[in-house]
C-alpha positions, 0 to 999 in steps of 0.5 A, a space after each residue: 083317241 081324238 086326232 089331238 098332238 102335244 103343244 097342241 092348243 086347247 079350250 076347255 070348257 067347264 061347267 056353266 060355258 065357262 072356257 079357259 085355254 090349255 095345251 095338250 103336255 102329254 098323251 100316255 096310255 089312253 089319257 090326255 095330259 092338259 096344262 092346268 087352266 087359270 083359275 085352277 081346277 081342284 080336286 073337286 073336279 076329278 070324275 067331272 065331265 070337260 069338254 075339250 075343243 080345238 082347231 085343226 091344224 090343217 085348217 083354222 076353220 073347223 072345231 073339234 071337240 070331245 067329251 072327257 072325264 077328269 081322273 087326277 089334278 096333278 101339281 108336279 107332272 114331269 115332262 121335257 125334265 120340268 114339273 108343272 101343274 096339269 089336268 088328266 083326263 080320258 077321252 070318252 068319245 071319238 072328236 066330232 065338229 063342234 061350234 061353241 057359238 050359241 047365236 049365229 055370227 053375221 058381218 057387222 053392218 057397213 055402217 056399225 061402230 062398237 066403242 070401248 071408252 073413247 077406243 073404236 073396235 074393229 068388229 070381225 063378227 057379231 050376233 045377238 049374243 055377242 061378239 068378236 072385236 079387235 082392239 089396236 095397238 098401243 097403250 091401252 087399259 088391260 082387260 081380262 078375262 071375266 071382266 064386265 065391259 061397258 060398249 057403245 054400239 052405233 048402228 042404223 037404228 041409233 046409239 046405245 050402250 051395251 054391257 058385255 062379258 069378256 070371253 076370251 082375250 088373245 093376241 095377234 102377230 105376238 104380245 103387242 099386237 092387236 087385241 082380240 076379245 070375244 065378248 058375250 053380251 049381258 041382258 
């Protein structure tokens, strides 16, 4: 069983490279029991192959991941006496080091700037295959996941416009803080 603990949080990748957030609600009898993703999966899925990732606790830079196999899509999973909609699946390896990057991340030259509308992102890391950028704070448009972006990149060689797909979205230092976005872009 991978080193995983409940109110754990997960990434679940599915089909496509397509990844959504979860948290582990239960571990019962060789089975991880995970908070069903959004958009839900269906019945469709049971028997499918996910791959489960995660951040150790311990140290925020290394991903683990396994493979697991769907067995149920559950809607009233009981757990601390409430029922919530879940996905069961059972792991079917031990958890190895994983990255989910398909290009290697570098520093952003000293001189790039990435634009969204008129609203300057702060760039952490970037390749050619995407990025993550950081939005600050304050009253800005909501974005979501799956959403197709429009980016203006300055760097040494010009001004140009990229279009972009939103990855992931997440907050930090709580739900008004800085916006964080992982972005993939779009050929």
């Amino acid at each position: 069983m991978p080193e995983i603990q409940i109110g754990q949080t997960v990434d679940i990748v599915i089909e496509h490279g397509v990844i959504r957030a979860s948290s582990v609600q239960d571990i019962v009898e060789g089975r991880i029991v995970l908070l069903q993703i959004a958009p839900p999966l269906s019945a469709e899925h049971v028997n499918k192959t996910i791959l489960v990732t995660y951040l150790l606790r311990e140290d925020r830079h290394i991903r683990r991941c396994f493979q697991a196999r769907i067995v149920d899509i559950h809607e009233g999973y009981v757990t601390v006496g409430r029922g919530f909609p879940v996905i069961i699946a059972e792991p079917l390896e031990s958890s190895k080091v994983c990255d989910l990057r398909v290009h290697e991340r570098h520093r952003p030259e000293p001189d790039m700037k990435i634009l969204l509308g008129n609203d300057l992102l702060e760039i952490v890391d970037i390749s050619s295959g995407g990025a993550h950028l950081v939005r600050s704070t304050g009253t800005k448009p909501t974005l979501r996941v799956d959403e197709t972006i429009l980016l203006t990149i300055h760097n040494s060689t010009g001004r140009y416009e990229q279009h972009a797909r939103i990855v992931r979205l997440w907050h930090s230092r709580g739900a008004d803080g800085p916006q964080h976005l992982a972005v993939a872009f779009l050929s």
